[in-house]
TIMI-121221 format. One record per residue: residue number from 1; x, z, y of N, C-alpha, C in turn. Coordinates in Angstrom, 3 decimals, decimal comma, always signed. Example, Ala and Ser with C-alpha at 12.3 -4.5 7.8 and 13.67 -1.06 7.14 Angstrom:
(node 1; (+13,190; +7,800; -5,690); (+12,300; +7,800; -4,500); (+13,200; +7,800; -3,300))
(node 2; (+12,850; +7,080; -2,250); (+13,670; +7,140; -1,060); (+12,900; +7,870; +0,030))
//
This chain:
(node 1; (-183,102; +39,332; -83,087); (-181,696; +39,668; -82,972); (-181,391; +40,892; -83,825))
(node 2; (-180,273; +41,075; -84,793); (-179,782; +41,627; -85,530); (-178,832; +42,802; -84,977))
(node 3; (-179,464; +44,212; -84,532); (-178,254; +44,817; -83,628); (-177,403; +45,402; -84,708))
(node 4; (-177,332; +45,058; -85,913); (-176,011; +46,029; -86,794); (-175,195; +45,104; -86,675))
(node 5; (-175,454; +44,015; -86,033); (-174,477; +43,038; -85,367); (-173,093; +43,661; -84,410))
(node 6; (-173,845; +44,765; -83,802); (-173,392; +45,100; -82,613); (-172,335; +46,120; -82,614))
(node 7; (-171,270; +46,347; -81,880); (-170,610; +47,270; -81,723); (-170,125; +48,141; -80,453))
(node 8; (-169,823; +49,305; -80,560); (-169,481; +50,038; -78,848); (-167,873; +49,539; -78,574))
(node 9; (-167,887; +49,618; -77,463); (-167,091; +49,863; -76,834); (-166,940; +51,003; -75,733))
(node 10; (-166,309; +51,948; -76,350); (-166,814; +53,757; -75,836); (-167,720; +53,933; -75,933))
(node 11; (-168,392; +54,499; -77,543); (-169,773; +54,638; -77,672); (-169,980; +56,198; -76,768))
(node 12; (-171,174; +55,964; -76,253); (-171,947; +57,236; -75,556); (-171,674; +58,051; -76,385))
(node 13; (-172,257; +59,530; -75,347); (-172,284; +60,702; -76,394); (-174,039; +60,379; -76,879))
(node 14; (-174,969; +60,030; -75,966); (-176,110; +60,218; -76,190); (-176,381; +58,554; -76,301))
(node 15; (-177,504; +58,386; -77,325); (-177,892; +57,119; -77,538); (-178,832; +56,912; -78,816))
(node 16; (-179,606; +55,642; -78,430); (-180,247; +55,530; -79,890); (-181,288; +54,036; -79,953))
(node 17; (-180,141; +53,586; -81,131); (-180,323; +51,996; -81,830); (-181,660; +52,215; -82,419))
(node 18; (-182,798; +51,541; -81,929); (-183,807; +50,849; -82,875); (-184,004; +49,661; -83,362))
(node 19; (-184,542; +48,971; -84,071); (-184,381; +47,662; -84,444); (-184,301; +46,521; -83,444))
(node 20; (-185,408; +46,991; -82,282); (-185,275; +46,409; -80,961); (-185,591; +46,731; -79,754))
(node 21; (-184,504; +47,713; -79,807); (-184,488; +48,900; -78,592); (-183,525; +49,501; -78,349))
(node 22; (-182,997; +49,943; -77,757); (-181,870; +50,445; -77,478); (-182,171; +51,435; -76,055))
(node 23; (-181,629; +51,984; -76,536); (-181,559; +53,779; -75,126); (-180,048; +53,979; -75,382))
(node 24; (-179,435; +53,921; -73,761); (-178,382; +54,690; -73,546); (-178,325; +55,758; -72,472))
(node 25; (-178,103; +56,944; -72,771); (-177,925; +57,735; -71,961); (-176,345; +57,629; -71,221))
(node 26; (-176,635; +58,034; -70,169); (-175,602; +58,089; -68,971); (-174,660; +59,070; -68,591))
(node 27; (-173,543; +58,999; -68,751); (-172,495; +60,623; -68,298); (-172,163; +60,361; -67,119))
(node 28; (-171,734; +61,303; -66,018); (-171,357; +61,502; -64,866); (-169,854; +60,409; -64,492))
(node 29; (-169,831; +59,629; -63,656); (-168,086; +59,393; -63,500); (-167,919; +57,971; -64,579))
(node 30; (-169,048; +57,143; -64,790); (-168,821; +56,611; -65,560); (-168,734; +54,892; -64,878))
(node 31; (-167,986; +53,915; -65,211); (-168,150; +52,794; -64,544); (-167,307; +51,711; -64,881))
(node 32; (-167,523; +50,400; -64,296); (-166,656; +49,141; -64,531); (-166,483; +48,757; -62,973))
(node 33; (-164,959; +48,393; -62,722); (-164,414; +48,446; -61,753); (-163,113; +48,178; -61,811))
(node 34; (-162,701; +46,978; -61,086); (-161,409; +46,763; -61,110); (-160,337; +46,323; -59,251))
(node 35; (-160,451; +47,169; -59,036); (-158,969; +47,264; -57,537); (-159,807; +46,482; -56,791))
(node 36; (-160,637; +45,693; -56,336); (-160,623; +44,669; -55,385); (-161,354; +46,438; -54,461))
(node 37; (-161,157; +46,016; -52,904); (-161,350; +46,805; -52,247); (-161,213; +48,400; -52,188))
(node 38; (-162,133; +48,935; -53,282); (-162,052; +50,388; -53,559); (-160,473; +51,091; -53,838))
(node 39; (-159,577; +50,088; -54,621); (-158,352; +50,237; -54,981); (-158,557; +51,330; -56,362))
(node 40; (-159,583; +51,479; -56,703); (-159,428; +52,335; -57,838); (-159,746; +51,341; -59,314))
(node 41; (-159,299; +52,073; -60,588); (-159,702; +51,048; -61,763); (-160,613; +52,135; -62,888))
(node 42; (-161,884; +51,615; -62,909); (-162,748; +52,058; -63,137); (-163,302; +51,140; -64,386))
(node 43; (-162,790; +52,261; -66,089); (-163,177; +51,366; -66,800); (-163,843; +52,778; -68,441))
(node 44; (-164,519; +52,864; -68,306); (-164,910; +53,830; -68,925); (-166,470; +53,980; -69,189))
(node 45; (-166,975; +53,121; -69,083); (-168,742; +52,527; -69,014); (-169,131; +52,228; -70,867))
(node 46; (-169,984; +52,742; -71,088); (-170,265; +52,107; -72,609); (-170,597; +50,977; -72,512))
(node 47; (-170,363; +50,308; -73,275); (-170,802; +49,133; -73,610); (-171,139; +48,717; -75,196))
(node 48; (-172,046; +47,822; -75,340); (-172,741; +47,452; -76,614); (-173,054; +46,026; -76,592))
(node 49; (-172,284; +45,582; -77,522); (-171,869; +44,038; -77,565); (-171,657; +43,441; -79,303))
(node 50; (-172,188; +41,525; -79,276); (-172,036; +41,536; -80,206); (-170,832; +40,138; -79,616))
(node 51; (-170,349; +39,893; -81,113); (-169,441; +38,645; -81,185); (-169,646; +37,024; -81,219))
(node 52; (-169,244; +36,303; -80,729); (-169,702; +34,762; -80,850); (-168,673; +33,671; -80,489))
(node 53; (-168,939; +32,851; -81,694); (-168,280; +31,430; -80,883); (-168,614; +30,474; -80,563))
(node 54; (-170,133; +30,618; -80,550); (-170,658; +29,525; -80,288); (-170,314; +29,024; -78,487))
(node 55; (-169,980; +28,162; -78,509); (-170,227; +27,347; -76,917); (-171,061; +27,066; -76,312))
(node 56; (-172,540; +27,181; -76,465); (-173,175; +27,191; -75,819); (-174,414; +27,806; -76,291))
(node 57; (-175,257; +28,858; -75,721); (-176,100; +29,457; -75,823); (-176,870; +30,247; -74,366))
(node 58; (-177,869; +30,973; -74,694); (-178,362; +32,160; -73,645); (-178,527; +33,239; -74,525))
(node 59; (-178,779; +34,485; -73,864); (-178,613; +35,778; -74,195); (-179,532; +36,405; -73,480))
(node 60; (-180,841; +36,789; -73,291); (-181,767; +37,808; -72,531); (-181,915; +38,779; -73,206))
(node 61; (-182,047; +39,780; -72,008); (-182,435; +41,104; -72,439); (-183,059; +41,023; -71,343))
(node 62; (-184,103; +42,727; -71,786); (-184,977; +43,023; -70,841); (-184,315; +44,771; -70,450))
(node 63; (-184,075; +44,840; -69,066); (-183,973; +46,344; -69,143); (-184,831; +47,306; -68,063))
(node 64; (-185,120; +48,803; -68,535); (-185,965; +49,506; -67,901); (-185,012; +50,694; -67,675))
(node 65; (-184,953; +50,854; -65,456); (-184,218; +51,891; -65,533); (-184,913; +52,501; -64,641))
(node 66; (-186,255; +52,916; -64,998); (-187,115; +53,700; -64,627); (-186,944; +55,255; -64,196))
(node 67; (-185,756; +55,889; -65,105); (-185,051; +57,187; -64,393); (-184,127; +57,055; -63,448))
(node 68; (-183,407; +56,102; -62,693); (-181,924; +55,915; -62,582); (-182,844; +56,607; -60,670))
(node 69; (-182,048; +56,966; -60,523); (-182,414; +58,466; -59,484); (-181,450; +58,563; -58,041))
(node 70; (-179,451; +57,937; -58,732); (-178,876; +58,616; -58,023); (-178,473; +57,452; -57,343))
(node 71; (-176,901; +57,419; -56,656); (-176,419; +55,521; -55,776); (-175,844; +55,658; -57,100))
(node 72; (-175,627; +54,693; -57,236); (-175,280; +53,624; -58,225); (-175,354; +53,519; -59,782))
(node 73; (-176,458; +54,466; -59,963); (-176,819; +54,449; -61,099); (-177,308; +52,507; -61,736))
(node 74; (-176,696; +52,491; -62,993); (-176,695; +51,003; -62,966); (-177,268; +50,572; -64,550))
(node 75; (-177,498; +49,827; -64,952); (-177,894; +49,024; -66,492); (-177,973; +47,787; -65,987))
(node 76; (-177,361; +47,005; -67,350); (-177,880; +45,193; -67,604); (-176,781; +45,057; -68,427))
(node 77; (-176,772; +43,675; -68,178); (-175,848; +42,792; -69,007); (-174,781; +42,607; -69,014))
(node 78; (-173,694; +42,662; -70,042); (-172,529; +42,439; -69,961); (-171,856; +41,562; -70,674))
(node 79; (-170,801; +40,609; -70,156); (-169,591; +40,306; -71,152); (-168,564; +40,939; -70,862))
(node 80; (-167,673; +42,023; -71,712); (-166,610; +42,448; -71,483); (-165,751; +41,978; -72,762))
(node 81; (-164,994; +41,638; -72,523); (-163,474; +40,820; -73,123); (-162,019; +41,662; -73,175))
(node 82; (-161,846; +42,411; -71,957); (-160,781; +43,678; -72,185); (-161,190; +44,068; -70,843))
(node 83; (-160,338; +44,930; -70,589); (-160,370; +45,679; -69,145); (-160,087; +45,036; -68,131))
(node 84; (-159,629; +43,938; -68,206); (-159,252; +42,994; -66,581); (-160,174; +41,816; -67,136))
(node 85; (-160,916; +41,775; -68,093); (-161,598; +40,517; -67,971); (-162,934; +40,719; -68,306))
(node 86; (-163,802; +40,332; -67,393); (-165,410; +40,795; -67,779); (-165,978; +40,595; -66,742))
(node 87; (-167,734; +39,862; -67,136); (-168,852; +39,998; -66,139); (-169,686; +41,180; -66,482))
(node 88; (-170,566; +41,124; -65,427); (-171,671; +42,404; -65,511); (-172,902; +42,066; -64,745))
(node 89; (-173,898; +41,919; -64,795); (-175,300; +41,902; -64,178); (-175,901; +43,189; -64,116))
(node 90; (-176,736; +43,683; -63,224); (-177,348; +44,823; -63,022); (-178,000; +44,766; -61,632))
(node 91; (-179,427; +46,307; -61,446); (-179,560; +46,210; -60,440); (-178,927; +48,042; -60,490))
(node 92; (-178,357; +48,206; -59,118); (-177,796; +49,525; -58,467); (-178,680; +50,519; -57,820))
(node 93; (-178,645; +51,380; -58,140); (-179,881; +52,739; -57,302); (-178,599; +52,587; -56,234))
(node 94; (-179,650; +52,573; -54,687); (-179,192; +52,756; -53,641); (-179,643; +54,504; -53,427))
(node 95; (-181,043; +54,449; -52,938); (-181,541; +54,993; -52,117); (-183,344; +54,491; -52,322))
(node 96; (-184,406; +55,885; -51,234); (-185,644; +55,360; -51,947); (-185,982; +54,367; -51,185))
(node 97; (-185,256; +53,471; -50,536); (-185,501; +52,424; -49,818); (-185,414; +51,079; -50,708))
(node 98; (-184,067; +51,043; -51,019); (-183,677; +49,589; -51,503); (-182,735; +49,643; -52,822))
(node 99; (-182,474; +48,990; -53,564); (-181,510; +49,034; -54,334); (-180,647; +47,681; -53,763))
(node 100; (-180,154; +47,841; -55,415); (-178,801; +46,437; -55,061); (-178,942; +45,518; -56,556))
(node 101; (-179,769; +44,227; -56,551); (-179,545; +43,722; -57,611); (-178,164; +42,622; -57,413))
(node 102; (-177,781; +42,485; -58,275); (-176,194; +41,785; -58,304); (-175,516; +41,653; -59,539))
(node 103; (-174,355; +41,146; -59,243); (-173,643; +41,081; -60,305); (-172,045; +40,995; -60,243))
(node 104; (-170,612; +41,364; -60,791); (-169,627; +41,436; -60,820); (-168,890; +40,802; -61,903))
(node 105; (-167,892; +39,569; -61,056); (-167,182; +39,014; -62,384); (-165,750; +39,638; -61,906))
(node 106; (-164,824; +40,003; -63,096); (-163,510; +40,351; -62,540); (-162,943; +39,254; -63,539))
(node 107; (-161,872; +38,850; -63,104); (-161,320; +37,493; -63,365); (-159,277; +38,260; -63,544))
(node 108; (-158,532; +38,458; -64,258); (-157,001; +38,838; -64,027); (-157,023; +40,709; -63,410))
(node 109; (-158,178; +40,896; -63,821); (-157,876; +42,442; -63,017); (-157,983; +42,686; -61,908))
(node 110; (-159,368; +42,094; -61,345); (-159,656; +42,338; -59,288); (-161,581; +41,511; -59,670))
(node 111; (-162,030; +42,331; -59,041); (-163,596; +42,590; -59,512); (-164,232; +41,669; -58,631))
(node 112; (-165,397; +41,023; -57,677); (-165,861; +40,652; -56,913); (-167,632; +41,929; -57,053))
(node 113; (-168,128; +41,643; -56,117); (-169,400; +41,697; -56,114); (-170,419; +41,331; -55,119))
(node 114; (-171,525; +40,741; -56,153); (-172,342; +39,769; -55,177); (-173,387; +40,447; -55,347))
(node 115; (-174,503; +40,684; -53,856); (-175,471; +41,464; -54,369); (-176,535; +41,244; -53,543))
(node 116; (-177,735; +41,112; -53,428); (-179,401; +41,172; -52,066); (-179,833; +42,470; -52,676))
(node 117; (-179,984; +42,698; -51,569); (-181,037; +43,836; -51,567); (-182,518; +43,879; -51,988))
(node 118; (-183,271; +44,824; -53,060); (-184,188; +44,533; -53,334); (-185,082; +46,114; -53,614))
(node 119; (-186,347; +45,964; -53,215); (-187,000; +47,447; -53,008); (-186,662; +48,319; -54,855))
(node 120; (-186,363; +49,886; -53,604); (-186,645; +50,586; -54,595); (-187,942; +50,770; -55,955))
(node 121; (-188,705; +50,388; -55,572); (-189,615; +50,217; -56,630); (-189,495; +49,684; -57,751))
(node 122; (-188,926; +48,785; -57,381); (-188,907; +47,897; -59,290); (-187,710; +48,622; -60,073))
(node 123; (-188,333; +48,618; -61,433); (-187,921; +49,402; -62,233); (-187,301; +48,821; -63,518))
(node 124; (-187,934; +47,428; -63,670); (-187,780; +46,436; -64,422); (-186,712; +45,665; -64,496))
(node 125; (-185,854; +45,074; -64,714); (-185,701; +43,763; -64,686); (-184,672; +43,201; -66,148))
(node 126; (-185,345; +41,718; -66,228); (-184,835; +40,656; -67,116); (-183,609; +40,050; -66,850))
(node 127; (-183,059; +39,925; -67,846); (-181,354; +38,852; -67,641); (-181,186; +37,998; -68,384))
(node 128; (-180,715; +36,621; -67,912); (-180,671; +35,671; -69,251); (-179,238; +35,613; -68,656))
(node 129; (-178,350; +35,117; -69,374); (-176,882; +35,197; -69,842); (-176,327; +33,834; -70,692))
(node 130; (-176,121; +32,585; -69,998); (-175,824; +31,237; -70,667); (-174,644; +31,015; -70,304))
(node 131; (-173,967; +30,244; -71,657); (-172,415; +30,242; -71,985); (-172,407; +28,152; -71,859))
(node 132; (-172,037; +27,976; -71,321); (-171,170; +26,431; -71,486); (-169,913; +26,138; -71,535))
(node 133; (-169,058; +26,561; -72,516); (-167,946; +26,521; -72,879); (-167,224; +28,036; -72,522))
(node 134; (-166,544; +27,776; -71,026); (-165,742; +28,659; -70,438); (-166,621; +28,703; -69,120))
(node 135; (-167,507; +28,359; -68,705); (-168,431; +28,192; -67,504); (-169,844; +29,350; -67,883))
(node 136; (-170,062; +30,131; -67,299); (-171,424; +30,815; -66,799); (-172,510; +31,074; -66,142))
(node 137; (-173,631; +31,435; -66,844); (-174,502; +31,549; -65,613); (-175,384; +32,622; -65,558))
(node 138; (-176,007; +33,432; -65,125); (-176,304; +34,399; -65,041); (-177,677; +34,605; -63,840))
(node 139; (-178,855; +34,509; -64,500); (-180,267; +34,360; -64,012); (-181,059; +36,001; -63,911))
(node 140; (-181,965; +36,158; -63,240); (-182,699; +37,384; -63,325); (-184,705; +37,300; -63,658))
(node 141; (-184,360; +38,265; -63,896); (-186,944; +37,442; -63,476); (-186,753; +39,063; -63,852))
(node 142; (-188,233; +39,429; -62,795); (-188,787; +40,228; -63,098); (-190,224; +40,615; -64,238))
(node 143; (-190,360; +39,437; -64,513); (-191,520; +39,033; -65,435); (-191,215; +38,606; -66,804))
(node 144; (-189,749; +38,455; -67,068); (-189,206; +37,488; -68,445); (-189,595; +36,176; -68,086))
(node 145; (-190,379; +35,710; -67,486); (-190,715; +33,845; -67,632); (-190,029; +33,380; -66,411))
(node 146; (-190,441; +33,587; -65,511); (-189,604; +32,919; -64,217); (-188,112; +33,522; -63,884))
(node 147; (-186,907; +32,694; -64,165); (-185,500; +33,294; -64,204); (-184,897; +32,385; -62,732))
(node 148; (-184,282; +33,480; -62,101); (-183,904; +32,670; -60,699); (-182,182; +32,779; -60,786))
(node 149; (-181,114; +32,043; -60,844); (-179,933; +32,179; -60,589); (-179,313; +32,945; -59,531))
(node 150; (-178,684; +34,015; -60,432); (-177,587; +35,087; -59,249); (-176,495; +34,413; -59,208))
(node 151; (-175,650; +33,574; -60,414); (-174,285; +32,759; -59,996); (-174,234; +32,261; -61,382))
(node 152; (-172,901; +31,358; -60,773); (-172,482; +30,629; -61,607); (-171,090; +30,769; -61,578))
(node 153; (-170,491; +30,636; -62,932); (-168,766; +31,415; -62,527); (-168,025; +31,024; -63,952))
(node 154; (-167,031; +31,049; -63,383); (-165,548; +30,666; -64,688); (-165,019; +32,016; -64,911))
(node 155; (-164,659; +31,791; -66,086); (-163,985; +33,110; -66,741); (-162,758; +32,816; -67,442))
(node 156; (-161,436; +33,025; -66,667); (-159,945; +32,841; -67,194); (-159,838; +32,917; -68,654))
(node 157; (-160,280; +33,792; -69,566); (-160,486; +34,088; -70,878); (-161,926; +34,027; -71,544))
(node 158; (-162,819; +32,913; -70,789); (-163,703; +33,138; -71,196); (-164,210; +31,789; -72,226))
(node 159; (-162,903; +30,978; -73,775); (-163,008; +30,313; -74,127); (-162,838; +31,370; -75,315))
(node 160; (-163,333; +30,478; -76,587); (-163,612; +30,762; -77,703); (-164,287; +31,806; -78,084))
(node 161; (-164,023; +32,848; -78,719); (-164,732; +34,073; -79,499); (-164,854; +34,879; -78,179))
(node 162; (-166,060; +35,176; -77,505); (-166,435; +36,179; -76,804); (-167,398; +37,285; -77,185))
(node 163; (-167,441; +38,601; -76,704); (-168,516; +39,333; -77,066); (-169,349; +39,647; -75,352))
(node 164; (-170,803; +39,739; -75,715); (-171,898; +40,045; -75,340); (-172,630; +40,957; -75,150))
(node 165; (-173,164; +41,875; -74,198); (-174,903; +42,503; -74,562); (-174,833; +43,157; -73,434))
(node 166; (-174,581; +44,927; -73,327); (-175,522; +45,454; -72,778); (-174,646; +46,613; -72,290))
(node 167; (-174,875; +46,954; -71,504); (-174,087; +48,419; -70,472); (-174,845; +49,506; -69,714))
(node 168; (-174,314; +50,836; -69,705); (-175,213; +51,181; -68,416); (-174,233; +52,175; -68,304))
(node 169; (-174,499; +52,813; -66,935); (-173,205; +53,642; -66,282); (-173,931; +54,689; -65,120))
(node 170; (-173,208; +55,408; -64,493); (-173,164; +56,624; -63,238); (-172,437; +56,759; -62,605))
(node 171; (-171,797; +55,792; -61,860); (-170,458; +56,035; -61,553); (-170,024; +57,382; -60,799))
(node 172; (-171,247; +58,004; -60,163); (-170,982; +59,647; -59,630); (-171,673; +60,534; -60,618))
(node 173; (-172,265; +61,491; -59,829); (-172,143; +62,978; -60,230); (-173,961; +62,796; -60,866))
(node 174; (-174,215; +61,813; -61,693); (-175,472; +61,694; -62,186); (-175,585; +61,281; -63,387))
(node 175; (-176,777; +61,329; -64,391); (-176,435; +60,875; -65,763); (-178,186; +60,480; -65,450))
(node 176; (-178,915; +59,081; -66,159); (-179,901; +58,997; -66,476); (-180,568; +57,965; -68,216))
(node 177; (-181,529; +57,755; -68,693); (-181,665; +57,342; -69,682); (-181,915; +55,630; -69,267))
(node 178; (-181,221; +54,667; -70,108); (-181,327; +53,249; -69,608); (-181,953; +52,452; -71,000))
(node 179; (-182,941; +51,651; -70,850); (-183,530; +51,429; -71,952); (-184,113; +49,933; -72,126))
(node 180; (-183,126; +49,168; -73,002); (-183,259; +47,834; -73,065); (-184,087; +47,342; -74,232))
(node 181; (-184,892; +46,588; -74,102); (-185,456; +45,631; -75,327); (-185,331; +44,033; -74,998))
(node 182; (-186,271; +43,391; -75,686); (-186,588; +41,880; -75,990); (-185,027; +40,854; -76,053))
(node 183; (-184,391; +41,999; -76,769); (-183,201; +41,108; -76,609); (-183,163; +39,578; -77,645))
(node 184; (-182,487; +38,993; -77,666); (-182,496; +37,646; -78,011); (-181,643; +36,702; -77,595))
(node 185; (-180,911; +35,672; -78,612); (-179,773; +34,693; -79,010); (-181,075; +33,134; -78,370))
(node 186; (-180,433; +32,665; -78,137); (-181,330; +30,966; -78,271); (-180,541; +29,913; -77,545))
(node 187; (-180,910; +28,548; -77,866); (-180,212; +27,632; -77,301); (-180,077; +27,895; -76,235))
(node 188; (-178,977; +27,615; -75,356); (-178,719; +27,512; -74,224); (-179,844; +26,731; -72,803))
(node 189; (-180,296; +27,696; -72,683); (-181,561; +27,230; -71,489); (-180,768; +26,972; -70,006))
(node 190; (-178,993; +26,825; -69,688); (-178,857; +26,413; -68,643); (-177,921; +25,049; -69,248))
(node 191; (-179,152; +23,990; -68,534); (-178,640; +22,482; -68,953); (-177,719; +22,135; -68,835))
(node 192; (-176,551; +21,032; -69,109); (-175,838; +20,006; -68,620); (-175,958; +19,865; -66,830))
(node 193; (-175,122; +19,691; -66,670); (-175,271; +19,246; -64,841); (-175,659; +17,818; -64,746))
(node 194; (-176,295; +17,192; -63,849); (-177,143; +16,203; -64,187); (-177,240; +15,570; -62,311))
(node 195; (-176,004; +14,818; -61,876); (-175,597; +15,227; -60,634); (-174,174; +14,136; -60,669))
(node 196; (-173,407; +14,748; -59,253); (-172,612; +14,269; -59,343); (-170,909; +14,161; -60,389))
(node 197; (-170,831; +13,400; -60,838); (-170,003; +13,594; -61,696); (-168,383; +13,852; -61,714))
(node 198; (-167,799; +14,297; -62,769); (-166,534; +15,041; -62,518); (-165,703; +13,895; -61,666))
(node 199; (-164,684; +14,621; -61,249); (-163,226; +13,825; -60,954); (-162,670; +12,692; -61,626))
(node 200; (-162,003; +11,996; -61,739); (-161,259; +11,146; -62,556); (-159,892; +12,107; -63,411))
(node 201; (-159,316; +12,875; -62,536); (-158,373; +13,529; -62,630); (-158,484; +14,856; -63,649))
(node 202; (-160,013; +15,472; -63,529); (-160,343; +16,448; -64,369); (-160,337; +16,205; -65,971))
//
């Protein structure tokens, strides 16, 4: 994967592109968030993304947030499209108990989030990121080989030219270093549905 491909969206103050690596450092107050519950709009998170039209593909990255220290210190994957339209994968610093792996689609400007709880220890984790048209899916592994589905989801604006990649944030009073590799483009590894078939009407 080619990251001069890539562009910010609110580039960090701190950061640094290697051919296949990427480090983003974290500022205080930083996040993606849109009204559902909290009532606040929270959009000020870097992001690093490239462009595509292809219709169908996957997207993995691998990320290490081996410093992330504080609650909700966060990194992974993103599609962001504008400020009311965008997914996000990540796992969340809780506490030294548990974190929060999950993920958030906001759909018209109102966020959801889906999340299990998973031990503080792991430090790791993989994301694959597959596009079927306007349909998504969004897998995790802690190993890169075995990918288990967090969801599957529609995206109001999520036809034609979308951009892709990578985020990390603080949403409080913490900043830490977030550090992604093995990123990579490839055919779309989430199949055709192979099942019951559409409506007549659809």
């Amino acid at each position: 994967m080619n990251l001069n491909d890539f562009t910010w969206t609110r580039e960090p103050e701190s950061f640094k592109v290697e051919a296949d690596r990427v480090e983003i450092t974290t500022k205080p107050h930083t996040d993606l968030w849109q009204r559902t519950y909290y009532h606040f709009r929270n959009d000020n998170a870097p992001v690093f993304q490239m462009e595509t039209e292809e219709p169908y593909f996957s997207f993995v990255a691998r990320t290490d947030f081996s410093e992330s220290h504080h609650r909700f210190d966060q990194c992974g994957i993103v599609m962001y499209l504008d400020s009311e339209n965008w997914l996000k994968a990540s796992v969340e610093y809780e506490n030294s108990a548990y974190q929060h792996l999950g993920s958030v689609v906001t759909n018209a400007g109102y966020s959801d989030w889906a999340t299990t709880e998973i031990k503080a220890d792991v430090k790791v984790m993989w994301y694959r990121f597959s596009r079927r048209e306007d349909d998504y899916c969004i897998e995790c592994s802690e190993d890169g080989i075995t990918f288990h589905q967090m969801r599957i989801c529609h995206m109001n604006k999520g036809a034609g030219k979308i951009r892709v990649g990578i985020y990390a944030c603080s949403p409080e009073d913490s900043s830490f270093t977030a550090v992604f590799t093995n990123m990579a483009m490839m055919e779309c590894q989430w199949k055709a549905h192979d099942g019951q078939q559409p409506d007549m009407s659809c």
